[in-house]
C-alpha positions in Angstrom: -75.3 20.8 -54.2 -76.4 17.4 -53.8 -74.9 14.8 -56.3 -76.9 12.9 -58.4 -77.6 9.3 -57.0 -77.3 7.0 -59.6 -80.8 5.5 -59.4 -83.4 8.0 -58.6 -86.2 5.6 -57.6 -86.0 2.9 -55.8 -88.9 -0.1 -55.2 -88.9 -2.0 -51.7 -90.1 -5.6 -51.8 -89.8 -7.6 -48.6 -90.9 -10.8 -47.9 -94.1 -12.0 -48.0 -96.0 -12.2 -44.9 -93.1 -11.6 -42.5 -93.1 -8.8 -40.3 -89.2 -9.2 -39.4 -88.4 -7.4 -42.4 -89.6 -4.1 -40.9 -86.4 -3.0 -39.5 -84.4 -3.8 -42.3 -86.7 -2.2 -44.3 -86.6 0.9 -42.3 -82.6 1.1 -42.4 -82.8 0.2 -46.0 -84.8 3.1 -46.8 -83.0 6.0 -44.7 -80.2 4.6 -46.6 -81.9 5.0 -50.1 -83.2 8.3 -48.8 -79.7 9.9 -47.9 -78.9 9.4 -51.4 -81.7 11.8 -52.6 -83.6 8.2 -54.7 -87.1 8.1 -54.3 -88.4 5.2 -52.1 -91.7 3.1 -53.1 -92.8 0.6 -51.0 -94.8 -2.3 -52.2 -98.4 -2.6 -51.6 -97.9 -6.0 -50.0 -95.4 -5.3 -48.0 -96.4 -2.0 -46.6 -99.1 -4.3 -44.6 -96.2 -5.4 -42.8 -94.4 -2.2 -41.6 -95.7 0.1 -39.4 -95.7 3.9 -39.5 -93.1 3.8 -42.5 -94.4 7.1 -44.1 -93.4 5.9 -47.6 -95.4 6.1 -50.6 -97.4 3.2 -51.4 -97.1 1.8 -55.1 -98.7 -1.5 -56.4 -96.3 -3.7 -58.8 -96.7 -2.6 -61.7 -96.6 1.2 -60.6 -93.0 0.0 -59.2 -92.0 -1.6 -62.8 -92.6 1.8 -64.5 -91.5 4.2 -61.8 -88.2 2.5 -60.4 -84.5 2.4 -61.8 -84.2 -0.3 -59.3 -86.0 -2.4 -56.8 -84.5 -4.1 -53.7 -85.8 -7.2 -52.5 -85.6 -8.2 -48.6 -86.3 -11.5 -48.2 -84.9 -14.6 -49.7 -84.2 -16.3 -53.1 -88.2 -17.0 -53.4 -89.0 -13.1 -52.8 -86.4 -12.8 -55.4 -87.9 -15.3 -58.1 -91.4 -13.6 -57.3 -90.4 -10.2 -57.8 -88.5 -10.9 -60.8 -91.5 -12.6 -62.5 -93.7 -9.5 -61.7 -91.1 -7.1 -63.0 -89.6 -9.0 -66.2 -91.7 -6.8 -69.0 -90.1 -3.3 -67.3 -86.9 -2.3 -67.5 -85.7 -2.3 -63.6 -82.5 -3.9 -61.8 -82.7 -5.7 -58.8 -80.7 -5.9 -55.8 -81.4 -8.7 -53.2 -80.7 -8.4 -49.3 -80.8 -11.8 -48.0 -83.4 -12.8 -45.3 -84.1 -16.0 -45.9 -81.9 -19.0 -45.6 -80.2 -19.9 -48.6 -79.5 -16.7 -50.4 -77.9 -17.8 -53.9 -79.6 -14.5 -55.5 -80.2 -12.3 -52.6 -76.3 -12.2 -51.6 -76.0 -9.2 -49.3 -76.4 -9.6 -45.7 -78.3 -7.3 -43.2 -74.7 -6.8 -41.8 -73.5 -5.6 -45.0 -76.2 -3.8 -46.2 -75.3 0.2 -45.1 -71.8 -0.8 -46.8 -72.9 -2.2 -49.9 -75.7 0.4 -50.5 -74.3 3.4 -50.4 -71.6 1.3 -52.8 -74.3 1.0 -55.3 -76.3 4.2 -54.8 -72.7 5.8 -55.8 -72.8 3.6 -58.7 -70.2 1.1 -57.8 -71.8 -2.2 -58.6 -71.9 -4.8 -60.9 -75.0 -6.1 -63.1 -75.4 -9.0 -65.2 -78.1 -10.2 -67.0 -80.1 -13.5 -66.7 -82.4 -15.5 -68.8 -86.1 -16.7 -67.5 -88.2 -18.9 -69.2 -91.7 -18.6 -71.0 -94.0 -21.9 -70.8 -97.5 -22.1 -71.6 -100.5 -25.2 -72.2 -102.0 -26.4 -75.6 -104.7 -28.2 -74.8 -107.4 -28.6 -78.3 -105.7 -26.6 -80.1 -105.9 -23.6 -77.8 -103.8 -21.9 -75.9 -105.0 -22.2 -72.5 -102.9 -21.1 -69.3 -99.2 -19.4 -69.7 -96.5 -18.6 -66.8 -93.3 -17.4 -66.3 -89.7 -18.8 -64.3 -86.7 -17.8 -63.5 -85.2 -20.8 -62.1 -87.1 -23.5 -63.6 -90.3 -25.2 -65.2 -91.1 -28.8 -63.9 -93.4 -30.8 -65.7 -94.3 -33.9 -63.1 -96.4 -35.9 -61.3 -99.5 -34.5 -59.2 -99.4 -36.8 -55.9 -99.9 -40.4 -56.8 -97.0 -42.9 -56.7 -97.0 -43.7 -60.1 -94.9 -42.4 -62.9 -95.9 -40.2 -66.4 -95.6 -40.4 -69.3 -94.4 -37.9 -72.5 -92.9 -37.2 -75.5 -89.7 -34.2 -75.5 -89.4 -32.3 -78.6 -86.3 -29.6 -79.3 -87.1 -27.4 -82.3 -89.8 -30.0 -83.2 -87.3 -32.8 -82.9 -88.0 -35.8 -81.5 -85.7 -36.3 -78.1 -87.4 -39.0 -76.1 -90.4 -41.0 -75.2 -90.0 -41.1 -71.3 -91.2 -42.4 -68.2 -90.8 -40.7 -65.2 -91.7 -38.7 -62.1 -91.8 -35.8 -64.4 -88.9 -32.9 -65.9 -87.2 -30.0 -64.9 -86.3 -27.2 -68.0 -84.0 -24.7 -65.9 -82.2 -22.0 -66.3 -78.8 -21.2 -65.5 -79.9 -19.6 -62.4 -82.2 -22.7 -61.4 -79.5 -24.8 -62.1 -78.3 -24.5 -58.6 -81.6 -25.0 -57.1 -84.4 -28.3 -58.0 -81.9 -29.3 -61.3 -79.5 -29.8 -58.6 -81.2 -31.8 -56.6 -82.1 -34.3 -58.9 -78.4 -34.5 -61.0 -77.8 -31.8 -63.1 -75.0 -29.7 -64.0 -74.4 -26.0 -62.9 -75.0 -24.2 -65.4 -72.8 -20.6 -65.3 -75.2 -18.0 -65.4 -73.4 -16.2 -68.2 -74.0 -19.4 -70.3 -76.9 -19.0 -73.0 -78.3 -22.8 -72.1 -80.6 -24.3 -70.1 -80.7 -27.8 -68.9 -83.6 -30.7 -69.2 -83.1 -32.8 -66.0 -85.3 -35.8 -66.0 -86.6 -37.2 -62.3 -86.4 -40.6 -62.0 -86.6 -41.9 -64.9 -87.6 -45.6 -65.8 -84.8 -46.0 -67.6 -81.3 -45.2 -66.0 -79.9 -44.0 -69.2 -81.6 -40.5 -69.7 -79.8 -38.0 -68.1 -79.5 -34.3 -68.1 -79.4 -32.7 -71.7 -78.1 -29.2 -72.1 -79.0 -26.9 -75.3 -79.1 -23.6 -76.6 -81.6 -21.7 -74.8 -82.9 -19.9 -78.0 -84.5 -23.1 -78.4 -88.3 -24.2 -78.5 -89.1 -27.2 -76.2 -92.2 -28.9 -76.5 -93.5 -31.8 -74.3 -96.5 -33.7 -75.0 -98.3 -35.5 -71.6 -98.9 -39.2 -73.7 -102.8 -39.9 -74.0 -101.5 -43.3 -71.9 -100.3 -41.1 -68.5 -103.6 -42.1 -66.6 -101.7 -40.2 -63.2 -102.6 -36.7 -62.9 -100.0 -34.2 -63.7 -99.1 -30.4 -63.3 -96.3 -28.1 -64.3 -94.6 -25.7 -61.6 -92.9 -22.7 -62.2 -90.0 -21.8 -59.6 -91.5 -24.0 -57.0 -94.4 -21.1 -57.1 -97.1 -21.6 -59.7 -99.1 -24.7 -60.7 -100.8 -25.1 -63.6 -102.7 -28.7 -64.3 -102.3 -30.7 -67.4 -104.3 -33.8 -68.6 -103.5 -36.3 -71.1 -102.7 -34.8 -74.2 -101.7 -31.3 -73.1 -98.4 -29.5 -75.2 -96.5 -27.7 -73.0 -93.9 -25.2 -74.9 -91.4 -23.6 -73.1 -89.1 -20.6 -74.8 -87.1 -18.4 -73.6 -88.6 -14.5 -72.6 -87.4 -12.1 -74.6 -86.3 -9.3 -72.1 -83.9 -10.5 -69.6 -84.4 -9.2 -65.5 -81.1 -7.7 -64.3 -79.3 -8.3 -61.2 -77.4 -5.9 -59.2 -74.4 -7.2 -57.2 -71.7 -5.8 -55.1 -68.2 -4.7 -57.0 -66.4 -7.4 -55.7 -69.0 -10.0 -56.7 -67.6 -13.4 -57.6 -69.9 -16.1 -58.9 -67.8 -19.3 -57.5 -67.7 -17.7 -54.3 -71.2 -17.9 -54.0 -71.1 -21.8 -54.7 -68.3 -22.3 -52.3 -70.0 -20.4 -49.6 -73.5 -21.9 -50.3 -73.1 -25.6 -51.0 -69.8 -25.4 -49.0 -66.9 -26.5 -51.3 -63.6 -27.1 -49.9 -61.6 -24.1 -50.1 -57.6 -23.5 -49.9 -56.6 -22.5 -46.7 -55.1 -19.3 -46.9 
C-alpha cells in the first residue's frame, strides 16, 4: 500500500518568462509524482514548458487546491507568488534559480534530496509577516497592495527630494525630507532596508523597520517597532516632485501631494517550507558572505 505523502497537492510556479526552468520543472514534478501528491502547474508557467502533461490551474485554483506550492525561480518569483497566495492557507517551498536566493534556499543540485525530505514530512516551516499598504486620497480609499519584503514610499525620477509627515499609531514621528522610506519586514530587511542602513531584522521578530533614504538631515535613522502597529505617512502639500510607492520592488502605485499612505500588517501570515537542517545565520553567512571559523 502506498503511504500517504504528506501534502497531497502540490502547485508549480516557475519563473516568469524563462524557459530554463523547464527541466527543473520536469524533475521537480516526477519527484512530487513518486510520492502519490497531485501536481498543478500554473497557468503562466505552463506557456513555458513543453509537453508537460500536467493539469493546468490559474492562481487562485492553486490557493484553494494545494497543501503546498513550490516556486522555481528566485527570491522575486518567491515575493510574487507569496502575494498571490497570502489569503489561502498554502506553504511554500522555494528552489533557487535566480541569483541571490535568501528565500528560495534549495539548489537544483539538492532538490531530489531535499524533496523527497519534505514529501516524507521532514521539513521545517516558519511563519512570516507581510505588509498591507493602501492610498487615502479625499477621503477615499483609492488603490491598496500587498509586500512581503517591503513598502517604499519615494521619489518618482527627478533629482529632488520629498517631502512627508510619519505617524505610528497616529503619533507624530517626523517631518522629513528625503529621497523617500522603506517600511520592511523582517524578511525585506535583508534586501532594499539593507541597502540603504538598516538592521537585520530576525524573521522570528514581530517588527518591522522604517529606513529613511537619504535624508536631509543626517540624524534620522532606521526606527524599529512593533509590527502590530499602524503607520501612516502623509506626502506634504509642499512635495512639488512626483512620488510613488513600491511594493517588493514589483508594484507602483502613484501618489500626489496630500495622499495618506497606511501601511498594517496582513492578518494571515504565508508560510515557508525549509529543509530540516535549515539554519537562518547560515543563510546570511553564505549570502552576504560573513567570515566564518575555519573548521
Amino acid at each position: 500500500m502506498t503511504k500517504k505523502p504528506h501534502f497531497e497537492t502540490v502547485g508549480i510556479i516557475g519563473r516568469y518568462g524563462d524557459s530554463a526552468v523547464s527541466a527543473t520543472i520536469m524533475e521537480l514534478s516526477d519527484i512530487l509524482k513518486s510520492h502519490g501528491a497531485q501536481v498543478l502547474l500554473d497557468e503562466g508557467t505552463a506557456e513555458l514548458v513543453r509537453d508537460h502533461k500536467l493539469e493546468v490551474a490559474s492562481r487562485q485554483t492553486i490557493g484553494k487546491r494545494c497543501d503546498l506550492v513550490v516556486v522555481v525561480g528566485g527570491d522575486g518569483t518567491l515575493l510574487n507568488a507569496a502575494r498571490s497566495l497570502i489569503d489561502y492557507n498554502v506553504s511554500i517551498l522555494g528552489i533557487n534559480r535566480g541569483r541571490l536566493g535568501f528565500l528560495t534556499d534549495i539548489s537544483p543540485a539538492q532538490m531530489s534530496e531535499r524533496l523527497h525530505e519534505v514529501m516524507s514530512g521532514n521539513f521545517v516551516a516558519e511563519d512570516r509577516l507581510l505588509l498591507h499598504t493602501y492610498i487615502e486620497r479625499d477621503g477615499e480609499h483609492i488603490s491598496e497592495s500587498t509586500a512581503f519584503n517591503d513598502v517604499v514610499v519615494h521619489k518618482w525620477d527627478v533629482a529632488r527630494m520629498i517631502e512627508f509627515r510619519t505617524y505610528i499609531n497616529d503619533k507624530f514621528v517626523h517631518l522629513m525630507r528625503s529621497d523617500g522610506l522603506i517600511v520592511s519586514t523582517p524578511t525585506g530587511s535583508t534586501a532594499y532596508a539593507l541597502s540603504g542602513g538598516g538592521p537585520i531584522l530576525h524573521p522570528g521578530i514581530h517588527a518591522v523597520v522604517l529606513v529613511p533614504i537619504c535624508p536631509h538631515t543626517m540624524s534620522n535613522r532606521p526606527l524599529v517597532i512593533d509590527a502590530s502597529s499602524t503607520i501612516r505617512i502623509e506626502v506634504s502639500d509642499h512635495t512639488r516632485s512626483p512620488a510613488q510607492i513600491t511594493c517588493d520592488g514589483q508594484i507602483n502605485l502613484g501618489l500626489v501631494s496630500g495622499d495618506r499612505v497606511i501601511i498594517r500588517k496582513k492578518d494571515l501570515p504565508i508560510r515557508l517550507i525549509h529543509p530540516n537542517d535549515h539554519n537562518y545565520f547560515d543563510v546570511l553567512r553564505a549570502k552576504l558572505r560573513w567570515s566564518e571559523t575555519p573548521t
